[in-house]
DRENMI-992813 format. One line per field, with one value per residue: residue number from 1; residue in one letter; x, y, z of N, C-alpha, C in turn. Coordinates in steps of 0.02 Angstrom, whole numbers, plus 32768, in hexadecimal, padded with zeros to 4 digits. Last residue first. Example, Ala and Ser with C-alpha at 12.3 -4.5 7.8 and 13.67 -1.06 7.14 Angstrom:
seq: c(2 1)
type: c(s a)
n_X: c(8282 8294)
n_Y: c(7F90 7EE4)
n_Z: c(8162 8186)
ca_X: c(82AC 8267)
ca_Y: c(7FCB 7F1F)
ca_Z: c(8165 8186)
c_X: c(8285 8294)
c_Y: c(8002 7F5B)
c_Z: c(818A 8186)
This chain:
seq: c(72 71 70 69 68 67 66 65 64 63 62 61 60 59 58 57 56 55 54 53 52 51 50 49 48 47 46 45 44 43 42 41 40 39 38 37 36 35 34 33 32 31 30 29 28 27 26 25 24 23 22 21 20 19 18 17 16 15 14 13 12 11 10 9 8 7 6 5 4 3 2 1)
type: c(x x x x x x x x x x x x x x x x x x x x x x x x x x x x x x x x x x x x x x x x x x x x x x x x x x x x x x x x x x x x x x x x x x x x x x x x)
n_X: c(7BFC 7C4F 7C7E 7CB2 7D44 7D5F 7D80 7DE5 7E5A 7E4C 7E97 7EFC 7F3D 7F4D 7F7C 7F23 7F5E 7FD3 8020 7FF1 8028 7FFD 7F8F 7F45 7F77 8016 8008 7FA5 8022 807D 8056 8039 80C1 80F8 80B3 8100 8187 8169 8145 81A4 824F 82B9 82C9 8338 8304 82EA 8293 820C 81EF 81F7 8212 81AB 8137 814E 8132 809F 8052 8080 802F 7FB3 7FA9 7FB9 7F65 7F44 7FAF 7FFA 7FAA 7FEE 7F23 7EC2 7ECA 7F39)
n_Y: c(81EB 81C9 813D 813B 817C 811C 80CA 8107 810C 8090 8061 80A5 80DF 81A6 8214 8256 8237 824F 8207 8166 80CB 8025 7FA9 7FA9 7FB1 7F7A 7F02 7EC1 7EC9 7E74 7DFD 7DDC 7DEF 7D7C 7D17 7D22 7D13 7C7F 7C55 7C66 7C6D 7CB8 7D58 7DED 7E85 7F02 7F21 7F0A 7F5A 7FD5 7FE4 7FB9 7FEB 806E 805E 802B 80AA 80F1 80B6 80C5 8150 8167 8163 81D7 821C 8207 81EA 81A7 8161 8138 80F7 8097)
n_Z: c(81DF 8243 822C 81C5 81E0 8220 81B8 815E 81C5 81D5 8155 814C 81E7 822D 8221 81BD 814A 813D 817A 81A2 81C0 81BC 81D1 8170 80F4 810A 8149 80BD 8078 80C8 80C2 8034 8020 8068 800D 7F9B 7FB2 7FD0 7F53 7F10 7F87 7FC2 7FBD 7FFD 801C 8006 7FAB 7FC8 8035 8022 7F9A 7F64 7FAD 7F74 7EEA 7EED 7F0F 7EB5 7E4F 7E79 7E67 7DE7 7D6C 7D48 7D2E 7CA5 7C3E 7BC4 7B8E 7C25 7C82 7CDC)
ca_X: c(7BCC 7C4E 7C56 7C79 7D1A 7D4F 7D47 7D9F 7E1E 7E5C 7E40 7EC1 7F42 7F2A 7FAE 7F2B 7F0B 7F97 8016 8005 8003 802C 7FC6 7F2B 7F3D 8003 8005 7F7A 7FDF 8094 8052 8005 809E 80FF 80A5 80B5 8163 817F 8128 8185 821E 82B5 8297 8314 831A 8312 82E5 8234 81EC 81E2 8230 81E2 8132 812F 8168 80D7 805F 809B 8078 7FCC 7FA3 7FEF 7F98 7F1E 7F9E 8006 7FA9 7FFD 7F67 7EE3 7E8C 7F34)
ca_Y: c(820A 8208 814C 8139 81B3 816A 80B8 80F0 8148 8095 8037 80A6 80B9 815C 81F4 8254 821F 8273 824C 8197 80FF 8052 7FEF 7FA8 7FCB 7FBB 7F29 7EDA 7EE6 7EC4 7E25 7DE2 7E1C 7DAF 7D20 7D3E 7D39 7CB4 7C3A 7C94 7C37 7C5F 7D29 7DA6 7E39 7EF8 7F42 7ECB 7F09 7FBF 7FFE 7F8E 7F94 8069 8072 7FF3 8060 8105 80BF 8085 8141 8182 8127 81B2 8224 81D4 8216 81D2 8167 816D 80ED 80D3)
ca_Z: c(81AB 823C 825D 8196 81AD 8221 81E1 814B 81A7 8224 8169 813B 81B5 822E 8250 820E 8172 810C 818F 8165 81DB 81BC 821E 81AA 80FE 80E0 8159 8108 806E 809C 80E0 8054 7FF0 8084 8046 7F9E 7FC3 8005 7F93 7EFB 7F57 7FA5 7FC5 7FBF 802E 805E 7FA1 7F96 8032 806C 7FC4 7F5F 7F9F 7FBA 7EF8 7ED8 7F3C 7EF4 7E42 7E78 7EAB 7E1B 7D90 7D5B 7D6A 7CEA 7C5A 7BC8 7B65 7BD7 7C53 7CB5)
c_X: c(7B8C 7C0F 7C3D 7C43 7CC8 7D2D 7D30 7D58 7DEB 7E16 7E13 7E7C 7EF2 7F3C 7F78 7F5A 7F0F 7F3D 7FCB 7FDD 801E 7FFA 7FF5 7F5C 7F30 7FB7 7FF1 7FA8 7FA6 8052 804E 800C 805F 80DB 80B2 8095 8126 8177 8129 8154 81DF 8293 82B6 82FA 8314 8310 830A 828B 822B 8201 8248 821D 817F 815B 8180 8119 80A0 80A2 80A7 801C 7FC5 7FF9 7FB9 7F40 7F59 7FD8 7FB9 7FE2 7FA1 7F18 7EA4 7EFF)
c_Y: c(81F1 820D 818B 8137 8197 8184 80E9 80DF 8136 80EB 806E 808F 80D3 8110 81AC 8231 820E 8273 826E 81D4 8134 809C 800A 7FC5 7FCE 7FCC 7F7B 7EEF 7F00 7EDB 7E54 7E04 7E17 7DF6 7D5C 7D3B 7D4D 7CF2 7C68 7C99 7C6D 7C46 7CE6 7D5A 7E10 7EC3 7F11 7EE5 7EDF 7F7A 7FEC 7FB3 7F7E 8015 8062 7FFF 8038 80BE 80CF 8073 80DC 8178 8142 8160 8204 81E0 81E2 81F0 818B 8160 810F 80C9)
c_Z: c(81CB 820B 8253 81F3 81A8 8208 8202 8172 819F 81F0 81A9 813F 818C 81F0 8258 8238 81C0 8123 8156 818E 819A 81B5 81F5 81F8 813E 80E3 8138 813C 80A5 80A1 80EE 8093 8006 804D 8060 7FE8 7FBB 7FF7 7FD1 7F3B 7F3B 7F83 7FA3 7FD9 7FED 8058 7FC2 7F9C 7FFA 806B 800B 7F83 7F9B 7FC5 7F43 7EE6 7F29 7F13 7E87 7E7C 7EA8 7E68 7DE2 7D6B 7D88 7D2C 7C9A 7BF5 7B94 7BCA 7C0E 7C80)
C-alpha cells in the first residue's frame, strides 16, 4: 500500500495471501519451517503456472501472458 488507507492499492496481493491460506496453510500443519517453504515454493509455481482462472479465459497465468505476447 503506497497511501495511507487506500486498500485498493493492496488488493491484488491481499487476494493472493487469502488464496495461499486457504488453499494451503488452513488444510495442514507443517513440522518444520523447512517444509513449508518448500511447499510455499510449490504453492507458487502452481498458482502461476496450472491453476486456471475464469478471468483469463479458463487459462493460468503465465499460459495468458504468453498469449497475449504471441498476439501482439
Amino acid at each position: 500500500m503506497w497511501r495511507k488507507g487506500n486498500c485498493l492499492d493492496n488488493s491484488i496481493m491481499e487476494n493472493f495471501f487469502g488464496l495461499l491460506k486457504s488453499e494451503l496453510l488452513y488444510l495442514r500443519e507443517f513440522d518444520s519451517m523447512e517444509e513449508l517453504r518448500i511447499e510455499l515454493e510449490r504453492y507458487i509455481d502452481y498458482y502461476n503456472n496450472k491453476r486456471i482462472k475464469a478471468k483469463l479465459k479458463g487459462l493460468s497465468p503465465v499460459q495468458y501472458r504468453l498469449q497475449s505476447l504471441s498476439v501482439a
